[in-house]
N, C-alpha and C positions, 0 to 999 in steps of 0.2 A: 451157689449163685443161681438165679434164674435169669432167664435169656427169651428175650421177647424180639424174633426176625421178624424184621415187618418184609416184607417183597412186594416191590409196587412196578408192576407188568408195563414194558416202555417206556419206564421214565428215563429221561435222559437230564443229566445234569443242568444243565446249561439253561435250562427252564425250570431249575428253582434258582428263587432268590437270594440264598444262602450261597448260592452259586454266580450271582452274580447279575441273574436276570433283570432288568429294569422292570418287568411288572411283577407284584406283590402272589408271586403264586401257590406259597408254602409259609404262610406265617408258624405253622405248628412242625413243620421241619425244622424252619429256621433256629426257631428257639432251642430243638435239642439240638442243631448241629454249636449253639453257643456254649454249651454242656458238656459237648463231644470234644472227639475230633472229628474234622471232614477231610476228606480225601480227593484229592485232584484230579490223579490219574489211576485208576482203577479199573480195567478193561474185562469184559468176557472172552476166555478162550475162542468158542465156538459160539457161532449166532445162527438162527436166531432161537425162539422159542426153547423147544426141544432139545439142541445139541447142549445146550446153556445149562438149564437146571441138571441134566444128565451130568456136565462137566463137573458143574460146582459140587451136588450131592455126593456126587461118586469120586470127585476129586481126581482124575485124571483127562487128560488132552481130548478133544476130539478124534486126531489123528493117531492117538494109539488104542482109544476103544471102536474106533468106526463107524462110529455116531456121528453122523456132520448134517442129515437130512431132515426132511419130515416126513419122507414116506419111503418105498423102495427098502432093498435090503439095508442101506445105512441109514433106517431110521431105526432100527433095533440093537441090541448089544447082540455082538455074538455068540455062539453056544459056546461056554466052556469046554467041552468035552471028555476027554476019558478021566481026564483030572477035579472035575467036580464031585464032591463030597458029597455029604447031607445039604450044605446048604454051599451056595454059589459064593465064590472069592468076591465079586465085586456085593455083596446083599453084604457080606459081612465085613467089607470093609465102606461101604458108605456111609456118611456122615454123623447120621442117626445113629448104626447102629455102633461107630464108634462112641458115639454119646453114652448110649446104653452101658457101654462098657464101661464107664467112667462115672458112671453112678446115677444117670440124667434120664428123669420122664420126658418124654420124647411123643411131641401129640402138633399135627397139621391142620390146618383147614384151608380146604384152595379145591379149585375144580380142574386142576392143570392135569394132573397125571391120568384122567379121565377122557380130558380134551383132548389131548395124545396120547391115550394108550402109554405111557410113561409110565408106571406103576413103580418103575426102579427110583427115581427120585422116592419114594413112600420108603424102600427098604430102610428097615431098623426101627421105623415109628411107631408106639406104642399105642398110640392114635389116629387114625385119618378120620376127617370128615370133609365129605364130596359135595359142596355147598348147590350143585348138580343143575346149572344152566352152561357147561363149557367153557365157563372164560367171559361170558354176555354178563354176568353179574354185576349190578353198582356196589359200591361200598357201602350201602344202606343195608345190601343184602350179605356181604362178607363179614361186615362188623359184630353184628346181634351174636353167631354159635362162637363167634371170641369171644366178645364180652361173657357169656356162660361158662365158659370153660372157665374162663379168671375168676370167676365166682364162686366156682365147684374147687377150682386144684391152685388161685394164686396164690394162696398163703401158704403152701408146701412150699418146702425147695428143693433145689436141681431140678428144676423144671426147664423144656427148651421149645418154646409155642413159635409156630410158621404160621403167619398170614399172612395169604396173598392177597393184595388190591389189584384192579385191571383195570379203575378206570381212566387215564391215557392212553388203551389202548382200544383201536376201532371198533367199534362204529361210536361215533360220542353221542351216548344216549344216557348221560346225565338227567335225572330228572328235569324237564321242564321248569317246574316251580324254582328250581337253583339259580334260573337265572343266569346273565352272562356278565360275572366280576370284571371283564375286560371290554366292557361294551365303548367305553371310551377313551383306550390306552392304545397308543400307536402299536405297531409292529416295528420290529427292528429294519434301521434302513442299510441294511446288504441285502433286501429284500428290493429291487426293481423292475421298472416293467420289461426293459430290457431282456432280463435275465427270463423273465417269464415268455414273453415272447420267445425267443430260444427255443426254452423248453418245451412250448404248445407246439412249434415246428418240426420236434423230435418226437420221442414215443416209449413207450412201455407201461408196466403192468403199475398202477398206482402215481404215473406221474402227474404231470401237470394238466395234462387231456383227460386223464384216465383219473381219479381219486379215487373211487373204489372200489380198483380192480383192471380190470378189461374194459370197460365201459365208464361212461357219466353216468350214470342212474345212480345217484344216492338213494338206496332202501331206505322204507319210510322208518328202520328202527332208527336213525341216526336226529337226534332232535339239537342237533348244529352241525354246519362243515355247508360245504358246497361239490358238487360233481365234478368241477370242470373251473382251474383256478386260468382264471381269465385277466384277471387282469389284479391290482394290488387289495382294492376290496373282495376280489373272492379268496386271495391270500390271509387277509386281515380274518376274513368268517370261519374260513380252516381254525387257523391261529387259535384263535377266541375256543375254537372248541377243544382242540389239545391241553390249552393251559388253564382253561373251564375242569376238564377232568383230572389235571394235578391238586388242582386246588382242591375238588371234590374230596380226592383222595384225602388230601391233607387234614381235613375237616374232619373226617375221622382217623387220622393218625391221631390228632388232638386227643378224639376221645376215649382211644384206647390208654393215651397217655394219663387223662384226668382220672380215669379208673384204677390205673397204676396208685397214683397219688390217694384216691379216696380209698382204698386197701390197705393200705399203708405199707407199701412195697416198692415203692416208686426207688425209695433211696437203696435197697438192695436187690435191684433188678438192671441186669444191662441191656439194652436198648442197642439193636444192629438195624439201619436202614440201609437197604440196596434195592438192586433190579433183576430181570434175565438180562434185559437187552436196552437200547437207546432207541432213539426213535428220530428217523429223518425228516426235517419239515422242510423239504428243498435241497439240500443238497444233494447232490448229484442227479435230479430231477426224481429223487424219490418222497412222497409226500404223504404222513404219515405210515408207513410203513417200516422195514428193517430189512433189506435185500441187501446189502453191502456189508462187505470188512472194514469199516470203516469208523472215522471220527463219531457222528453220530449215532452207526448201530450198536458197535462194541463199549462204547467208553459208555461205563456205571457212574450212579451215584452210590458214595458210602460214606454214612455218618455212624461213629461208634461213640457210644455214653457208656462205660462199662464203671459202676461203682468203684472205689480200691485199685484202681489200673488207670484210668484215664483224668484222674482228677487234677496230677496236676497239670495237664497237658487241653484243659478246659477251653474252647475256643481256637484251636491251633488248627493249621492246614497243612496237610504233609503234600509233597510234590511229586515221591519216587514213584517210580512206576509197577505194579502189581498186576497181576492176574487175578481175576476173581476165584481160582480154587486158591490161591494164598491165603483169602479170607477163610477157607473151610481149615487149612490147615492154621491160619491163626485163634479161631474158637477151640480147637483139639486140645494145641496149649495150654489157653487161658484156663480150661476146664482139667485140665492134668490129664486128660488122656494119650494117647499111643497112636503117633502116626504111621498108616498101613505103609509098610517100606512099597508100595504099587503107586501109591500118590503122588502126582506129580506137582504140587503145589511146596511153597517156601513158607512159612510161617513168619508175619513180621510183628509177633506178639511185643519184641522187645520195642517195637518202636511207637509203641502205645503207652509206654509209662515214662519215656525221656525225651530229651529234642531232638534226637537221633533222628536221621529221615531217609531210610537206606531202603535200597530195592531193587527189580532189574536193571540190567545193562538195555535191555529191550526187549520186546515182546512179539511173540509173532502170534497173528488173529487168523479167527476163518469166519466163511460165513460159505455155507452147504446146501440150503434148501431153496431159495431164490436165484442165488449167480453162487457159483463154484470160483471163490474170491480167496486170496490168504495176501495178507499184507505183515508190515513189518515199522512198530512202532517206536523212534529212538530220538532224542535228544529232542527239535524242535517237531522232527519229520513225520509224515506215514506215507509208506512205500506201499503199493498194489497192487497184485500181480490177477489180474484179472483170466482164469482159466474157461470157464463159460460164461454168456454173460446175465443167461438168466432171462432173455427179451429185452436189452436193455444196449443203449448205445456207451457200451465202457471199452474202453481201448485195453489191449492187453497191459500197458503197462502205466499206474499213474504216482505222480511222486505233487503232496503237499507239505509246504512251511506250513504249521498248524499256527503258531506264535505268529504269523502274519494274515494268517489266512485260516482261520480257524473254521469255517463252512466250504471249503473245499473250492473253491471258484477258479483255480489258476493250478493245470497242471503243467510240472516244471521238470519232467520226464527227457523231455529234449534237452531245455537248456542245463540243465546239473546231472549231467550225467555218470558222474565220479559219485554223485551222491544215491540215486539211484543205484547205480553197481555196488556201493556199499549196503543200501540195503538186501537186495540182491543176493549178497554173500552172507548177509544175516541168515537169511532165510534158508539159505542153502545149509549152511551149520546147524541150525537147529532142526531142520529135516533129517542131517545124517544123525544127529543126535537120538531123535527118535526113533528113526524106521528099526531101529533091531527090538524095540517096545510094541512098535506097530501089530495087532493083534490079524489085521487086514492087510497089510500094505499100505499105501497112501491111497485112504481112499476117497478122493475126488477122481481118480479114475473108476473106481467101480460103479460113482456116483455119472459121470460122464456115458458111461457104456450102458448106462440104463436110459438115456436119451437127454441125461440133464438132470438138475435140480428140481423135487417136484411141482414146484408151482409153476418154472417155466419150461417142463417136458416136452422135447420135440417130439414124441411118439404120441402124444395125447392129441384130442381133438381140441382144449384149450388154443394150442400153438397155433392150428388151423382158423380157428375161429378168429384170432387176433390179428393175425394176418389180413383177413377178409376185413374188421375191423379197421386196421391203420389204410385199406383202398378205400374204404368206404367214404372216410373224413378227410382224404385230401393229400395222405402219403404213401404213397404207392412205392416210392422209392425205398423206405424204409423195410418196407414187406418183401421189395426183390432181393434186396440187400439179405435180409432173415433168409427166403430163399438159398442164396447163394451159399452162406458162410454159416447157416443154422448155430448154432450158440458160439461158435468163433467169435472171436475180438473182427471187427470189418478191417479195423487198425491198429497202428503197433504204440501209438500215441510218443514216437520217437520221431514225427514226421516234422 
């Protein structure tokens, strides 16, 4: 079989159409999620960037490899030590080069493990190519060394090609000439100015004062968005450019697809679309970006077209709940290879050929390099236990209905508090679960002891700078507050 991963950097479900979106932003999605299956609820372990692909490739938890960060000692795997061979447990038990073992040419192209010094998401690839702008790349530029490669090796098989897309993720510098497909389709209205007002009078790194970053200054690479979402039309020009660069993306998912077709492989090739991570547009006043454990940053899109396996299951939508290394262990399967007994994912191969629709009891997330966050996802809920918060006004403890409230607007911390404690005790079980796998310990504390999350490090001059920042514009309070409680929750969101 050959195995074409598409990876589209930020996309969040809920903005394609196949998903439900009211505007048209993945026609070439949609079509093969009609083919497929699509998947509901499919979350990343660890978020954001870096913890992600490391989870998914390597197939284990962030909290047992020690990976939660983007920079600092847990943004690296740890040394094996006196027990490493010739070659490292985790190089030979990653994704790849299980593939390899299972008979599979194994070839990438993406600038990610360059963009972060990640090189382990590479282990076991018979191929890399480093398409070598960081991650800034349009899909006009990711597309072309794929198309070549499908030219050179698609009509082999066991072949397993990664392309990554990035553009939903910032800065949105879609070409100009593209145009903006949304120039005259509303926004969703849980979008108010109410809620925005709110948000202008609080603070943090990428919210609603802040778009990109610390400041308003939109760089001039961004060729749509606004600095400083003001009021509902600067919500709407945001918008417009987020689901401007799905649709981009999608536009050559198309044409990777029609190439499939004009090879004549399309009908023996399986087709996997996913992400790293999701991407907040407002909720919890993060805007564009992925700092949270949460609905938007963790929960994937996943469409599977797998010839022979999915056919009759063409059009179906499953609802259980998965972790995204489940997917790593369910290709293992499909492909007959041998899952590393170190992997901590479940394989739901079987629930790709029948109407079976079986999966976890619940899930527990992290997010490391923004806010030091773990939550706890079950039945309608996500519970979040907020440990730093990253420069961000998050209370230690927040509990959403997702099924009533799916953008996170109403935390219910206080009043369900039986519910809350239950998640609570989720977390706590699969903690103990873990910790004797824990290669570090639990390491949001090692991550905490280094002064935080890198992006929002209280040791850096960043911290200082943003502080001087929120006096500057008018919140001062906000700044004494940081002052005071430095990445502590100010509250217990039990008040």
């Amino acid at each position: 079989m050959r195995i074409l991963y598409i990876d589209i950097d930020s996309l969040r479900p809920d903005h394609l159409s196949c998903y439900g979106y009211p505007r048209k932003t993945s026609p070439n999605i949609d079509k093969l999620a009609a083919e497929g299956i699509r998947f509901e609820n499919l979350y990343a372990t660890d978020t954001p960037c870096l913890p992600s692909r490391t989870a998914f490739f390597g197939g284990r938890f962030g909290v047992n490899t020690g990976l939660v960060n983007h920079g600092g000692i847990y943004a690296d795997l740890p040394l094996q030590g006196e027990s490493r061979g010739f070659r490292t447990e985790f190089a030979q038990n990653a994704l790849a080069s299980v593939l390899r073992r299972a008979g599979y040419h194994t070839a990438s192209v993406s600038p990610f493990p360059n963009r972060h010094t990640a090189y382990q998401v590479w282990y076991g690839f018979t191929e890399t190519y480093d398409t070598g702008k960081g991650g800034l790349e349009n899909a006009d530029e990711m597309y072309p060394p794929a198309k070549a490669w499908l030219e050179q090796n698609g009509k082999k098989d066991n072949w397993f090609l990664h392309i990554n897309f990035w553009d939903p993720h910032t800065p949105y510098d879609h070409p100009e000439s593209y145009g903006n497909p949304f120039e005259d389709e509303p926004i969703e209205d849980w979008y108010t100015q109410e809620m925005l007002d709110a948000q202008n009078a609080s603070f943090g790194p990428h919210g609603a004062h802040d778009i990109p970053g610390y400041d308003d200054v939109l760089p001039p690479v961004w060729t749509m968005g606004v600095g400083h979402i003001k009021d509902l039309k600067d919500a709407k020009a945001h918008l417009d450019g987020y689901d401007t660069g799905i649709h981009y993306a999608d536009y050559y998912v198309g044409k990777l697809i029609q190439d499939l077709k004009d090879m004549g492989i399309y009908d023996e090739t399986a087709i996997i679309l996913c992400a790293d991570h999701g991407e907040n547009q407002g909720e919890l006043n993060v805007w564009g970006d992925h700092q949270t454990a949460d609905q938007g940053t963790n929960r994937l899109p996943l469409i599977i077209r797998w010839p022979g396996v999915t056919d009759a299951q063409a059009g179906t939508v499953k609802e259980a709940l998965h972790y995204h290394l489940d997917l790593t262990a369910t290709i293992t399967e499909l492909v007959g290879g041998e899952q590393p007994a170190s992997w901590d994912g479940s394989s739901f191969a079987s629930t790709l050929k029948t109407d079976e629709d079986a999966g976890r009891d619940y899930l527990v997330l992290s997010q490391g390099a923004w806010s030091c966050q773990r939550s706890v996802r079950w039945d309608d809920y996500l519970m979040i236990r907020t440990y730093h918060t990253g420069l961000k006004d998050f209370p230690e403890y927040m509990l959403f209905n997702l099924k009533e409230d799916p953008h996170e607007t109403k935390n219910l911390a206080s009043s369900q508090r039986e519910l809350l404690n239950e998640g609570l005790q989720k977390m706590d079980a699969w903690l103990a679960e873990q910790m004797p796998k824990a290669l570090r310990g639990d390491p949001f504390w090692g991550v905490i002891a280094e002064g935080g999350p890198l992006h929002a490090n209280e040791k850096t001059q960043v911290w200082q700078d943003y502080l001087a920042r929120l006096r500057a514009t008018g919140r001062e309070k906000h700044a004494e507050m940081l002052e005071q409680y430095g990445g502590r929750p100010f509250k217990s969101g039990l008040e």
